[in-house]
N, CA and C of each residue as an Amber inpcrd file, in Angstrom:
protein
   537
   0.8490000  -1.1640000   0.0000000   0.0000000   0.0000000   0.0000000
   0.8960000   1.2290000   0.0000000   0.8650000   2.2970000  -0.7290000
   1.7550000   3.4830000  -0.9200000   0.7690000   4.4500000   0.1240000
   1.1150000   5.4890000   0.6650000   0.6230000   6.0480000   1.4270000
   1.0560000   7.8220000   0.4330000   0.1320000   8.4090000   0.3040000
   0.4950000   9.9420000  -0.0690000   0.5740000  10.9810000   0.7850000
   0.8110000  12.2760000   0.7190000   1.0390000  13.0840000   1.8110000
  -0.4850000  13.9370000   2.0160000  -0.1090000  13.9420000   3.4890000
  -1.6730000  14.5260000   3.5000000  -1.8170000  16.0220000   4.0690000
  -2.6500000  16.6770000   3.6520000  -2.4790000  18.3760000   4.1020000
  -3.9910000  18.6620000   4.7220000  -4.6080000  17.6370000   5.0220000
  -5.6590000  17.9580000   5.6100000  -5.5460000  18.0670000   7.0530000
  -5.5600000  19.0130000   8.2090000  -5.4680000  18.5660000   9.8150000
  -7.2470000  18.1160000  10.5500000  -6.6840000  17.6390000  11.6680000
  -7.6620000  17.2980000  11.8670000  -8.2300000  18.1670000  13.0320000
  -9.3140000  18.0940000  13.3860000  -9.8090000  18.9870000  14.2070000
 -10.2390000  18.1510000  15.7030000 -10.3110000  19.2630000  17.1780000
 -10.7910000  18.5370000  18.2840000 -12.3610000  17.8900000  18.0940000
 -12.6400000  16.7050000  18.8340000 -13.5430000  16.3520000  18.7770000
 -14.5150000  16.9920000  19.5470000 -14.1410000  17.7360000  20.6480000
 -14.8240000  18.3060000  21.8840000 -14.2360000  19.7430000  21.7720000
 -15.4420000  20.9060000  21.8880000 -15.3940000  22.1520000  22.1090000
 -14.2320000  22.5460000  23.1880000 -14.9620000  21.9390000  24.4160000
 -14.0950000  22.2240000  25.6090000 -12.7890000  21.5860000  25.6720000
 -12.3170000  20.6440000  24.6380000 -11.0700000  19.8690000  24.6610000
  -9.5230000  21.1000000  24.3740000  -8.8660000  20.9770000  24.5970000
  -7.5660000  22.1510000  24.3860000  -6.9770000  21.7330000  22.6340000
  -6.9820000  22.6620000  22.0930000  -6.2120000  22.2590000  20.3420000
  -4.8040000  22.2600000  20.8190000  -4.3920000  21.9610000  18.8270000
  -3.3690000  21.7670000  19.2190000  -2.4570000  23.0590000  19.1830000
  -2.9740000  23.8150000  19.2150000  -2.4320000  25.3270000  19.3890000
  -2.3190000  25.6380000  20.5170000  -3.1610000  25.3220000  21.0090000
  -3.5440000  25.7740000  22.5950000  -1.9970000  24.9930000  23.4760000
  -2.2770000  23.6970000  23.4790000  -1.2310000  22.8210000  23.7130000
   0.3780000  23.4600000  23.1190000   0.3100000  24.1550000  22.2210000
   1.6460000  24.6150000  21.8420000   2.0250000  25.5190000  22.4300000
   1.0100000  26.2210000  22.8350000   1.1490000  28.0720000  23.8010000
   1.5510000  27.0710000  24.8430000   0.8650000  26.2470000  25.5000000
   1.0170000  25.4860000  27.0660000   2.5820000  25.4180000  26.9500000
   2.8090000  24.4870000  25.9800000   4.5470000  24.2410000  26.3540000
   5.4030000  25.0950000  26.0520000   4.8500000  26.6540000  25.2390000
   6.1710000  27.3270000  24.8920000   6.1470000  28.1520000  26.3010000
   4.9730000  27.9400000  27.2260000   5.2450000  29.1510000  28.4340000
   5.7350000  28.4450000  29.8750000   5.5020000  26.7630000  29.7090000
   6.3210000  26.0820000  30.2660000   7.4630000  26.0500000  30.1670000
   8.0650000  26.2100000  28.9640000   9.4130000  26.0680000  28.6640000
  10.1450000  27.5090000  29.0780000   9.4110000  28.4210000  29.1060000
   9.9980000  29.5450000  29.6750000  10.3090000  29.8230000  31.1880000
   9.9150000  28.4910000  31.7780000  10.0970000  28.6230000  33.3350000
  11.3700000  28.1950000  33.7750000  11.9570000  28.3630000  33.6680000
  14.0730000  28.5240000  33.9450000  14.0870000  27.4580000  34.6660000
  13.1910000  28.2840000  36.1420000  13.7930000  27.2010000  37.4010000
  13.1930000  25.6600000  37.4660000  11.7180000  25.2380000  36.4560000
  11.6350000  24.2350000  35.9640000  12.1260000  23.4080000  35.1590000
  12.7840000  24.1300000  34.4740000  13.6560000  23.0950000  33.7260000
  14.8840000  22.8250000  34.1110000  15.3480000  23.6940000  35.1410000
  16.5330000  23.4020000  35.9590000  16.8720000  22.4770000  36.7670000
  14.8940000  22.5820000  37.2460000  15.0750000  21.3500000  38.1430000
  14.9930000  19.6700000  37.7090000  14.5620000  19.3160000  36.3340000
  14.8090000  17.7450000  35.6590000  16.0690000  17.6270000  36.3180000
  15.9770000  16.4540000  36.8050000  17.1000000  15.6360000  36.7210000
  17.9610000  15.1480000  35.6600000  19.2090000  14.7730000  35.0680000
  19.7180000  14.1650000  33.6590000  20.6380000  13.8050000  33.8550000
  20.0830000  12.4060000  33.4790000  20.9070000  11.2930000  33.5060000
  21.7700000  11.0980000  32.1440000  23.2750000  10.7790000  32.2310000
  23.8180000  10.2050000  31.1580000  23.7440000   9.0240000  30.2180000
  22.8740000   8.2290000  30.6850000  22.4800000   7.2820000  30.3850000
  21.1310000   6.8710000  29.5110000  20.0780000   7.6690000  30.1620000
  18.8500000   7.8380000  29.3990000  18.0070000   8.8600000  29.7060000
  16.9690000   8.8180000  28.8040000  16.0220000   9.8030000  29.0020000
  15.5470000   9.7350000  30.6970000  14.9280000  11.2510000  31.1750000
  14.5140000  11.2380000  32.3600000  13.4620000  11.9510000  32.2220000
  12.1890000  12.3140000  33.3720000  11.1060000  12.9850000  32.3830000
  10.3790000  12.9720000  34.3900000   9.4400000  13.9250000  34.0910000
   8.4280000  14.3370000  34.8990000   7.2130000  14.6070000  34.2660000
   6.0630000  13.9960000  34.8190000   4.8750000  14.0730000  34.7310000
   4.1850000  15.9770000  35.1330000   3.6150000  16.4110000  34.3610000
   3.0290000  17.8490000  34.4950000   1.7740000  17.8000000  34.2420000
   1.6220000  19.3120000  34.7680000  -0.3270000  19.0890000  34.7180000
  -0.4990000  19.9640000  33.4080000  -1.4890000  19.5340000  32.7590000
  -1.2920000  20.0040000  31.4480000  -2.8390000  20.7570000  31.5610000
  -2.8660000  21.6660000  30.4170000  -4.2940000  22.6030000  30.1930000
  -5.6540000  21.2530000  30.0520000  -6.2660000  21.6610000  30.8430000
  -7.7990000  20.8500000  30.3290000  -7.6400000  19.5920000  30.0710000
  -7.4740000  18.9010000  31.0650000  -6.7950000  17.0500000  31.4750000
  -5.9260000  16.6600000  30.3850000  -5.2980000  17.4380000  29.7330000
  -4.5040000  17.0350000  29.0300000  -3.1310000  16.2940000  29.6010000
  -2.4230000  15.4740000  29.2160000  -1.5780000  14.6900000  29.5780000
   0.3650000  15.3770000  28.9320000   1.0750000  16.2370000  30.2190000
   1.9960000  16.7640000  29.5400000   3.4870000  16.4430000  30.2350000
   4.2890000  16.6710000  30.0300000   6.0000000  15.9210000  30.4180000
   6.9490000  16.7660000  30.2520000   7.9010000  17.0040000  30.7970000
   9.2470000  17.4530000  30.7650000   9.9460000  16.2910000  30.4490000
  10.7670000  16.5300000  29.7910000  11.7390000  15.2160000  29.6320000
  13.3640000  15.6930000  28.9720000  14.5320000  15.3760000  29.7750000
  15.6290000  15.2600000  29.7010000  15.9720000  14.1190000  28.4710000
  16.5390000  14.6410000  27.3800000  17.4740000  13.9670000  26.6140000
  19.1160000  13.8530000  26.6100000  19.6230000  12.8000000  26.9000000
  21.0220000  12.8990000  26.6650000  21.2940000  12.7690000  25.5290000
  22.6000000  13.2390000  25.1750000  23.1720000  13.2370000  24.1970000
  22.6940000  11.6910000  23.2630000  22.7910000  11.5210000  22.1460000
  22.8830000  10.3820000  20.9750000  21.2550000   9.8830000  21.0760000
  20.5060000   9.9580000  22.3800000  19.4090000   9.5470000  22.0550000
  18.0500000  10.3580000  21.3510000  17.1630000   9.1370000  21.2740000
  16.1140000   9.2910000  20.5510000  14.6210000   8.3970000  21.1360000
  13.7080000   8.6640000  20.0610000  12.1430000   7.6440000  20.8330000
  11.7070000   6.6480000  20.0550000  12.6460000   6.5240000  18.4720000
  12.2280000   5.8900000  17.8650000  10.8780000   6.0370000  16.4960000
  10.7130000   5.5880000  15.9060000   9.3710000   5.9440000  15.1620000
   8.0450000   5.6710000  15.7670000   6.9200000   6.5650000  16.2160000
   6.0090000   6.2340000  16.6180000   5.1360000   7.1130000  16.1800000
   3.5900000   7.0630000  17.0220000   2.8080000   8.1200000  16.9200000
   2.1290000   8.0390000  18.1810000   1.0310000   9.2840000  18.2860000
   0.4800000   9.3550000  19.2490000  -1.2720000   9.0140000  19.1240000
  -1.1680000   7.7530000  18.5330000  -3.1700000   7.4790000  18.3570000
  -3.5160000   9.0210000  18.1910000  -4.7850000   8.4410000  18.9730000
  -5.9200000   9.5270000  18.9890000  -5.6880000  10.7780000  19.2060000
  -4.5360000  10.7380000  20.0280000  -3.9470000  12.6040000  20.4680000
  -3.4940000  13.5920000  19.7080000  -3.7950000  14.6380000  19.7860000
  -3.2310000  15.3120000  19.4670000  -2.3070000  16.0510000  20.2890000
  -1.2460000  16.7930000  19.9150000   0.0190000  16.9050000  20.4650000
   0.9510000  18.4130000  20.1690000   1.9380000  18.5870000  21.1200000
   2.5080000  19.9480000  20.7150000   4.0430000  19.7240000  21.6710000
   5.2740000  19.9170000  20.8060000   6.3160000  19.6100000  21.8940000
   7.4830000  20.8020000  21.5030000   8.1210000  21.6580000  22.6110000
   9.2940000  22.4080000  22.5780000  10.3890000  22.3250000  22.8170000
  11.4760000  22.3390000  22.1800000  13.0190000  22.4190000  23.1200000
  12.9800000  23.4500000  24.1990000  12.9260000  23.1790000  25.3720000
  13.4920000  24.0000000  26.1840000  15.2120000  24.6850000  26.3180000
  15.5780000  23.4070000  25.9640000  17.4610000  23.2770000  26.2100000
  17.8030000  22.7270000  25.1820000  18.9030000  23.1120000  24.4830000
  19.6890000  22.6950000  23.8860000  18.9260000  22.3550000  22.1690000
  19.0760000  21.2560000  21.9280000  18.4520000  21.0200000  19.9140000
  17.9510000  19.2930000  20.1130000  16.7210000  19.7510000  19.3630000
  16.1420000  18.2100000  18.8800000  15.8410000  18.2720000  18.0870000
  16.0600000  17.3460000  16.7950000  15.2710000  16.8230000  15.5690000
  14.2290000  16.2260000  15.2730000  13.3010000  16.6040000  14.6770000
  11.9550000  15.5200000  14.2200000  12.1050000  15.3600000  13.0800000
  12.1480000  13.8200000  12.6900000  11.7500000  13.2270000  11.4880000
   9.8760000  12.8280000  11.6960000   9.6400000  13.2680000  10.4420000
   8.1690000  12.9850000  10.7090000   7.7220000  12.1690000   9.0380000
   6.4750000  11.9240000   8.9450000   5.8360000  11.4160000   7.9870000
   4.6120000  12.4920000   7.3460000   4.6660000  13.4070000   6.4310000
   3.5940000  14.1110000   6.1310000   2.5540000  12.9320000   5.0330000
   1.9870000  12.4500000   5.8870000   1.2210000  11.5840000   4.9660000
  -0.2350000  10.9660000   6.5090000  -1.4130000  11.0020000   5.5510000
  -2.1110000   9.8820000   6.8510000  -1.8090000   8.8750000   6.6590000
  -2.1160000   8.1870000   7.8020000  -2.0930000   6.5250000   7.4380000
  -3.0650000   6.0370000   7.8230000  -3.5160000   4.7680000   7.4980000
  -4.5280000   3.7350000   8.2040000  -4.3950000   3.6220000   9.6060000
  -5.5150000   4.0630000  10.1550000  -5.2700000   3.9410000  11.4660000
  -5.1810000   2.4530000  12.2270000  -5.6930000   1.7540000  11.7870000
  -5.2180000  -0.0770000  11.7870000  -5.8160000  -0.8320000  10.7400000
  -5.4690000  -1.7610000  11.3020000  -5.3340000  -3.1330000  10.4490000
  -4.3220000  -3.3170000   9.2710000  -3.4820000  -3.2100000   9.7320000
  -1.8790000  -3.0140000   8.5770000  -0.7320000  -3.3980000   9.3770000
   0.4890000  -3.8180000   8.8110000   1.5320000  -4.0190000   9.8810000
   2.1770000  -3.5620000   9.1160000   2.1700000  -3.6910000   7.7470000
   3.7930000  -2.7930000   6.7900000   2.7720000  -1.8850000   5.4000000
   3.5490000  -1.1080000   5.8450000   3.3380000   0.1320000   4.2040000
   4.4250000   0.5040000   3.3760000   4.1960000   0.5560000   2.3790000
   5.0480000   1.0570000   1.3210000   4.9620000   3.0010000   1.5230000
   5.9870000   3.1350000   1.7290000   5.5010000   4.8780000   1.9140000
   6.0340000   5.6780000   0.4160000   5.5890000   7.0510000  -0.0990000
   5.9150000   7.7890000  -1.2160000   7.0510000   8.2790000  -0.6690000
   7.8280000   8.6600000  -1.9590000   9.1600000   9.1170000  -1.7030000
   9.0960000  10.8210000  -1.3530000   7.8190000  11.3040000  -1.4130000
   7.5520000  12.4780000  -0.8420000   6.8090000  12.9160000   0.1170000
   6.7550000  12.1930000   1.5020000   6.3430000  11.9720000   3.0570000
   7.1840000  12.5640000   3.5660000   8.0920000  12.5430000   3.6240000
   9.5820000  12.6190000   4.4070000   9.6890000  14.2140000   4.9890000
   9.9120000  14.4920000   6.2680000  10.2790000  15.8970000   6.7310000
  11.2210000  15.5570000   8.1540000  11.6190000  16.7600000   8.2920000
  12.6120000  16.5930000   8.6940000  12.7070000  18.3260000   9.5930000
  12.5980000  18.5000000  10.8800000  12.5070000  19.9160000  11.1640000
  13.8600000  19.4050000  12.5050000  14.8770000  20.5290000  12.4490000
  15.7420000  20.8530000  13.3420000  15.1410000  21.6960000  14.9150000
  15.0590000  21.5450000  15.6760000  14.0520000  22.6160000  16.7780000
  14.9260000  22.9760000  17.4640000  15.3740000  24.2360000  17.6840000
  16.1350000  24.6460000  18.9670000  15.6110000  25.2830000  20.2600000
  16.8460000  25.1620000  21.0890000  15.8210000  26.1500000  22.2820000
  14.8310000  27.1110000  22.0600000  13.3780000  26.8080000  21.9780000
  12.7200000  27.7840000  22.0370000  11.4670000  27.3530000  20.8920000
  12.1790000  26.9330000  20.1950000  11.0240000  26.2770000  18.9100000
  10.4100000  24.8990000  19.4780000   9.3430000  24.7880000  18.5030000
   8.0400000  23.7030000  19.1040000   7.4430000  23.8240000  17.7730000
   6.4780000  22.6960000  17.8710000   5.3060000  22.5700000  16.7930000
   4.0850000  21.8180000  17.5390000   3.0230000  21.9680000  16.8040000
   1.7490000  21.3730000  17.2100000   1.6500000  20.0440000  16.0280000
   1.0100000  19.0560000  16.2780000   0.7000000  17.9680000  15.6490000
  -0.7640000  17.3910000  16.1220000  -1.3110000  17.1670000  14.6690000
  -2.6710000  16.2040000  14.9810000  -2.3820000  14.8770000  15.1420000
  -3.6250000  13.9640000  15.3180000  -3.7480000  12.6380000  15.4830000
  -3.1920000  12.0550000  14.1510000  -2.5240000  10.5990000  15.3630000
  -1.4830000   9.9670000  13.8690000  -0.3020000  10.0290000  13.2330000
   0.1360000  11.1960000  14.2830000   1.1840000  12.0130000  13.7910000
   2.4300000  11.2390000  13.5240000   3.1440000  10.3560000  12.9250000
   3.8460000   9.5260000  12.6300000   5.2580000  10.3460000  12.5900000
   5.9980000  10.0540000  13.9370000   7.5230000  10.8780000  13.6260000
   8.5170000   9.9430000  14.6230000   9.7370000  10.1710000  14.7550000
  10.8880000  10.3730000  15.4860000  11.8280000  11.6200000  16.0880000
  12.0160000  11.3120000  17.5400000  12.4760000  12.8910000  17.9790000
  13.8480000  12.4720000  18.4020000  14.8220000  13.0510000  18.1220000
  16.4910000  12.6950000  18.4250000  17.1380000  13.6810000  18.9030000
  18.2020000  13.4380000  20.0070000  19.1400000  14.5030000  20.1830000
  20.3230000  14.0070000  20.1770000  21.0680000  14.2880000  18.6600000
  22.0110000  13.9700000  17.5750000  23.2790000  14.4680000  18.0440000
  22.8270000  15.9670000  19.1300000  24.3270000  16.0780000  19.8540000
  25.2320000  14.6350000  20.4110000  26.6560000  15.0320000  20.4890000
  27.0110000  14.4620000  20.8920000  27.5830000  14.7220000  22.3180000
  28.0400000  15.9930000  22.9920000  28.2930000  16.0230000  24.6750000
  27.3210000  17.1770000  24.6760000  25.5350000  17.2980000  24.0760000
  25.1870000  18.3880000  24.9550000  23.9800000  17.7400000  25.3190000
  22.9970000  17.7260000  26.4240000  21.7540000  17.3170000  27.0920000
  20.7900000  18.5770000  26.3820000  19.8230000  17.8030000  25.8510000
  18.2590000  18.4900000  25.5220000  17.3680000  18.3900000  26.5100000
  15.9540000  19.5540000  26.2600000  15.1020000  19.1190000  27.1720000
  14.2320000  19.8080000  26.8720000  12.9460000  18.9090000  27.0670000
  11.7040000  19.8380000  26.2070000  10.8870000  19.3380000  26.2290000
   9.2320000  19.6590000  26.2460000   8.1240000  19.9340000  26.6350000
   7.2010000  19.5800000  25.9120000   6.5510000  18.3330000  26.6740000
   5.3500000  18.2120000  25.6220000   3.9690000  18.0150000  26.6710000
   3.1970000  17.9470000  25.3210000   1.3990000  17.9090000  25.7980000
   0.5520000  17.3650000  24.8330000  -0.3630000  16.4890000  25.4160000
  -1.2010000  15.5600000  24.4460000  -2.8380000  15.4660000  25.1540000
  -3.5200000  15.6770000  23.7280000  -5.1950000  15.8000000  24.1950000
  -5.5880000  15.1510000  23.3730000  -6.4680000  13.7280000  23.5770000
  -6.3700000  13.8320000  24.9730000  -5.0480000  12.8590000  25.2810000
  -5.2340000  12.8390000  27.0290000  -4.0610000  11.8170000  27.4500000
  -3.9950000  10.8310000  26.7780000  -2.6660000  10.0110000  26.6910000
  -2.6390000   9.2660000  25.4440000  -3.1170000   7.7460000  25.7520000
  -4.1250000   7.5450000  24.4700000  -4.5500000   6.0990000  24.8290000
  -3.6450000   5.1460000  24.5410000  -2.6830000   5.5070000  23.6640000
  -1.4240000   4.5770000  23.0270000  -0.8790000   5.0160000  22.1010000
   0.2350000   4.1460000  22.2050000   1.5660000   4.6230000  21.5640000
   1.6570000   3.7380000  20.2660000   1.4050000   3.5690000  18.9130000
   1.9480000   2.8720000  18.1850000   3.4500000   2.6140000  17.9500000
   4.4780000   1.6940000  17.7180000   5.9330000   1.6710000  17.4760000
   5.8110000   1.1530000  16.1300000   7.4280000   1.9190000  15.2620000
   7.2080000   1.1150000  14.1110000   8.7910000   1.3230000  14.3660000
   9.2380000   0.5750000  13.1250000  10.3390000  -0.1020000  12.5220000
  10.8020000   0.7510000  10.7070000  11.5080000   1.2290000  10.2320000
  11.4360000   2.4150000   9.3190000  12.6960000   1.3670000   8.5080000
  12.5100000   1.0800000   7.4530000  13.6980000   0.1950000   6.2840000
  13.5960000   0.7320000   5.0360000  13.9270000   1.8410000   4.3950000
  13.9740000   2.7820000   3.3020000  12.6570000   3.7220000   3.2010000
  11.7180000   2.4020000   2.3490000  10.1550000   3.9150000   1.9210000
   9.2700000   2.5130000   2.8010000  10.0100000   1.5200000   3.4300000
   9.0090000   0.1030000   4.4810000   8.5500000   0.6730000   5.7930000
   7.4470000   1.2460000   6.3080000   6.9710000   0.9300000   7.4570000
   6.5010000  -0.1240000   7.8660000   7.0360000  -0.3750000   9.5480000
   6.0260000  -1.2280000   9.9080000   5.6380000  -1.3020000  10.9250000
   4.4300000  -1.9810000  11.2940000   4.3160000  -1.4580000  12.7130000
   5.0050000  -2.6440000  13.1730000   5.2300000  -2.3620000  14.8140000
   6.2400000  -3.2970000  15.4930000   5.1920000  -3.7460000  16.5940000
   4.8410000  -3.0350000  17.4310000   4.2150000  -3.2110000  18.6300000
   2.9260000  -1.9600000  19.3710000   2.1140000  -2.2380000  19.9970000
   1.2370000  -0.8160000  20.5440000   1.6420000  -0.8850000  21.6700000
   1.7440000   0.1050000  22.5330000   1.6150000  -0.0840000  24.4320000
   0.5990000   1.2590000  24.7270000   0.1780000   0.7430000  25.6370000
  -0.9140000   1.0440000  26.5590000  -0.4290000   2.1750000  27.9640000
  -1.7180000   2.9390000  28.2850000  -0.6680000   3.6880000  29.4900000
  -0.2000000   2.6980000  30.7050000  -1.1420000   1.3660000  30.8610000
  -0.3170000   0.7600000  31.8680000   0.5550000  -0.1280000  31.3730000
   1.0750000  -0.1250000  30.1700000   1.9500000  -0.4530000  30.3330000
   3.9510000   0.2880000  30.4820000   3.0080000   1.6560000  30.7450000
   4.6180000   2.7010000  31.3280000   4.5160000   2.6290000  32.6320000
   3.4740000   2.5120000  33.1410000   3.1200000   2.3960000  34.8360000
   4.5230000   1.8450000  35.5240000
């Protein structure tokens, strides 16, 4: 199945639910709080992260990147989403394309999906449901850290596996299964 790029966004299902704009203001004024982001912990070893209260039960995180790492290819189901560098630089590889929301395990993707945004301290983006990306911090001795928020809280995480224009999915997890 080839997948094409898609330019349609999607919209909240609920009036009172927070967009994904809204969610983007949330983390760029989080990220402006110094002594919060001072206070993450960061580990050399792996990601570290704190749970935050996000606008309108939304589900939001601080999270410490060390150097070389990343989250892998995933998406965020049903959520929609908005994430900032606070510190330092992260990369998103993303997929501008929809996809089937299930019943598929591998896609053939177009050779014109592909994006690729650099984010530094201070930059962020908003994302709808589905949002199919990878977030990396490619430094090599500097720690990232940066801010996200998802509406609603996330029902699951799809994982995939990325082999030229091959997606596939790998596995789903559940929130208990980060518990």
């Amino acid at each position: 199945m080839s997948v094409a790029p898609s330019s349609a966004a999607p919209s909240a299902s609920r009036s009172s639910a927070p967009t994904a704009a809204e969610l983007l203001s949330f983390v760029r004024r989080t990220a402006a709080d110094a002594e919060l982001i001072a206070s993450l912990p960061l580990d050399p070893e792996g990601r570290t992260w704190v749970r935050l209260e996000g606008p309108g039960g939304s589900e939001a995180w601080l999270i410490g990147w060390p150097p070389g790492t990343g989250t892998g290819w995933h998406d965020h189901a049903e959520s929609v989403g908005a994430f900032l560098t606070a510190a330092g630089t992260l990369k998103e590889n993303s997929l501008a394309a929809r996809l089937p929301t299930d019943g598929w395990k591998t896609l053939e993707l177009s050779e014109d999906v592909d994006r690729e945004r650099e984010l530094t301290s201070g930059e962020g983006r908003a994302f709808g449901r589905n949002h199919v990306h990878e977030v990396l911090n490619e430094s090599t001795t500097e720690h990232a850290v940066s801010v996200h928020a998802y509406y609603p809280p996330l029902p699951r995480i799809r994982r995939y596996s990325r082999t030229g224009d091959v997606l596939r999915l790998e596995s789903v997890e559940r929130p208990e299964d980060w518990q």
